[in-house]
C-alpha positions in Angstrom: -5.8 90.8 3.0 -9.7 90.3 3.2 -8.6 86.8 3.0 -5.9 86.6 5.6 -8.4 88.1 8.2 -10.9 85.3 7.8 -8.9 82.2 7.7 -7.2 84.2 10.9 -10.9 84.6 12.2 -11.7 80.7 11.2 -8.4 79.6 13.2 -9.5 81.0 16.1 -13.0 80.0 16.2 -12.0 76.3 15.4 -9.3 76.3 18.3 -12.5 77.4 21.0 -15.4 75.0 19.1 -14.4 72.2 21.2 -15.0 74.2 24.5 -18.4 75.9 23.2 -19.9 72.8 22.2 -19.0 71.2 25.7 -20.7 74.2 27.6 -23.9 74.0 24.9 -24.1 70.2 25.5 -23.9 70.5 29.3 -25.9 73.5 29.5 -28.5 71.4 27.1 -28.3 68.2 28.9 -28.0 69.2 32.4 -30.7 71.4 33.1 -33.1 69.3 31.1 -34.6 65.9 30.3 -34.6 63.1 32.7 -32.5 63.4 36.4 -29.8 61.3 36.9 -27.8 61.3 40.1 -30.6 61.5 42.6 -31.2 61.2 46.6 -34.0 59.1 47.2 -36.0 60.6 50.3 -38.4 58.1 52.4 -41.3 60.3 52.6 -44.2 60.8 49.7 -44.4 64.4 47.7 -47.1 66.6 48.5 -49.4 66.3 45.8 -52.8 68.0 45.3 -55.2 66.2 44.9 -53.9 63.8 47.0 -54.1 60.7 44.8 -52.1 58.0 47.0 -53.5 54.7 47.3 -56.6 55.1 45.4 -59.0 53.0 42.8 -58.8 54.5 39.1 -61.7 53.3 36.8 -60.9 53.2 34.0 -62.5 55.6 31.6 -61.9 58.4 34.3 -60.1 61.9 32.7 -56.4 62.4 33.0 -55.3 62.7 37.0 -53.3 65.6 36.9 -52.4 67.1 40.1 -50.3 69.8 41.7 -46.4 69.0 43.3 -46.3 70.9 46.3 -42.6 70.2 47.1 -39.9 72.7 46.6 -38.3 72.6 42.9 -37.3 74.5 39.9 -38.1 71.6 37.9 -39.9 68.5 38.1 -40.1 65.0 36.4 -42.5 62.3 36.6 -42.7 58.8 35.4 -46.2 57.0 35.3 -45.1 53.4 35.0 -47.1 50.1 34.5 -46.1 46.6 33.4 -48.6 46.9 30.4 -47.4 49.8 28.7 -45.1 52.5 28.1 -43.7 54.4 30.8 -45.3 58.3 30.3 -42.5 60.7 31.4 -43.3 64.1 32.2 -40.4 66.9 32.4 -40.7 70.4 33.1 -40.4 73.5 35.4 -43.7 74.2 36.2 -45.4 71.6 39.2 -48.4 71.6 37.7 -48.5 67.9 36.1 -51.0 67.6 33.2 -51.0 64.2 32.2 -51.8 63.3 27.9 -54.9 62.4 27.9 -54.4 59.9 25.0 -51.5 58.4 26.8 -53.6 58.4 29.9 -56.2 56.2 28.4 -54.1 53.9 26.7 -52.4 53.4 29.9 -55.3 52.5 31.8 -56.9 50.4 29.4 -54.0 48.2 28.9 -53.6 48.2 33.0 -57.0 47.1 33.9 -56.7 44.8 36.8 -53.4 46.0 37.7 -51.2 49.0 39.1 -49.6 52.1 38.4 -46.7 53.6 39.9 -46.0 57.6 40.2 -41.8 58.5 40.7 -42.2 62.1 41.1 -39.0 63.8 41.3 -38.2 67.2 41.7 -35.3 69.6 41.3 -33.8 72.3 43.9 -30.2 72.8 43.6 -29.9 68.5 44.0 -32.4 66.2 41.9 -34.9 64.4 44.9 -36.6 61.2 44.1 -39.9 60.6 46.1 -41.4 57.4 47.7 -43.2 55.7 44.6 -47.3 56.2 44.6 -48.9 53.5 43.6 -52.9 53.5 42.2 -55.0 50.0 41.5 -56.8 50.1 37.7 -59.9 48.3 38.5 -61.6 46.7 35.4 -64.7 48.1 35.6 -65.7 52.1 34.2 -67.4 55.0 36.3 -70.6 56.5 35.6 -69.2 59.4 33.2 -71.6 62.1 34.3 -72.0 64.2 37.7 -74.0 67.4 38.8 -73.1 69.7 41.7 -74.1 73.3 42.5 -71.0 75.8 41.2 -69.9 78.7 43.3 -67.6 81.0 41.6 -65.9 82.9 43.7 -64.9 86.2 43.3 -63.5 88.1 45.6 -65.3 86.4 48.2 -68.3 87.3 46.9 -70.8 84.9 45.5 -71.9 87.0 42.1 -72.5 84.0 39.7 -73.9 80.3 40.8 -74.7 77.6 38.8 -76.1 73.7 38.7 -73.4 72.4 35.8 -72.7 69.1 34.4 -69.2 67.2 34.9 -68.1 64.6 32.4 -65.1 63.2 34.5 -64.0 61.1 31.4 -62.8 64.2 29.7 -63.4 67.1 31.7 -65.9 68.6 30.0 -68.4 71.1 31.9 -71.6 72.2 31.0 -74.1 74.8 33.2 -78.2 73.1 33.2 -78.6 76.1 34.9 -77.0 79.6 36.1 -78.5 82.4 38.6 -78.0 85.1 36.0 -81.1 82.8 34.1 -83.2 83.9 37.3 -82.2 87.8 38.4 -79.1 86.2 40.1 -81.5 84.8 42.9 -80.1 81.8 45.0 -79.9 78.4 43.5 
């Protein structure tokens, strides 16, 4: 009987598999990975910092930015005609860029461009106007100082001198308020 029940269970399984696997597949493929049928608008995404039109060195950090277009998902494709074409796909608008992708991207590119196609998802996949950035062959001092504010609260409890390394973001403080009875620096 035990038997019976399980081929019976088997049969019925096997006779729906087709129609799972079609709603996994679609449910896998169509929320996900690169957009396919897309409207191409004529106007450039919002993006923060604005990086349209600019001069990359190139030894300068990964350019992430922020899309501030609608979307529940986002893809973008940093192209060149010296490398690989970087593709970045996810549901957050916050683009962070592979920094060792980044590099190799510039350094094969110096002396030429690269193009952004940012695209972005909200009920209909949108395909923004193309930014395009000139690699120049020639690197940027790596090191800057500024004074620091953090702000909390709109009050100014910590300030700081600190050291930027713009080649790989790191950040170091030569010197912080809390060093001198949190006085003004």
């Amino acid at each position: 009987m035990k038997i019976i029940y399980n081929i019976t269970r088997y049969l019925k399984i096997k006779r729906f598999l087709p129609i799972i696997l079609s709603v996994g597949l679609a449910v896998q493929f169509g929320c996900s990975g690169n957009p396919e049928s897309i409207t191409e608008l004529n106007t450039t995404a919002r993006i923060f910092p604005d990086y349209a039109n600019i001069t990359i060195p190139t030894n300068i950090a990964p350019l992430n930015f922020v899309i501030h277009e609608p979307g529940t998902e986002f893809y973008v494709e940093i192209v060149s005609d010296h490398y690989k074409t970087i593709r970045i796909s996810q549901k957050s608008p916050v683009i962070r860029i592979p920094s060792k992708q980044w590099r190799s991207l510039l350094k094969m590119n110096e002396g030429s461009t690269i193009r952004f196609h940012i695209h972005a998802f909200d009920k209909k996949w949108v395909k923004y106007e193309t930014i395009t950035d000139s690699v120049v062959s020639f690197p940027i001092d790596p090191y800057i100082v500024y004074r620091k504010v953090y702000a909390v609260y709109l009050e100014w409890q910590k300030l700081g001198i600190v050291q930027r390394n713009v080649t790989n973001f790191d950040e170091i403080p030569i010197i912080e308020n809390s060093t001198i009875d949190h006085g003004c620096i």
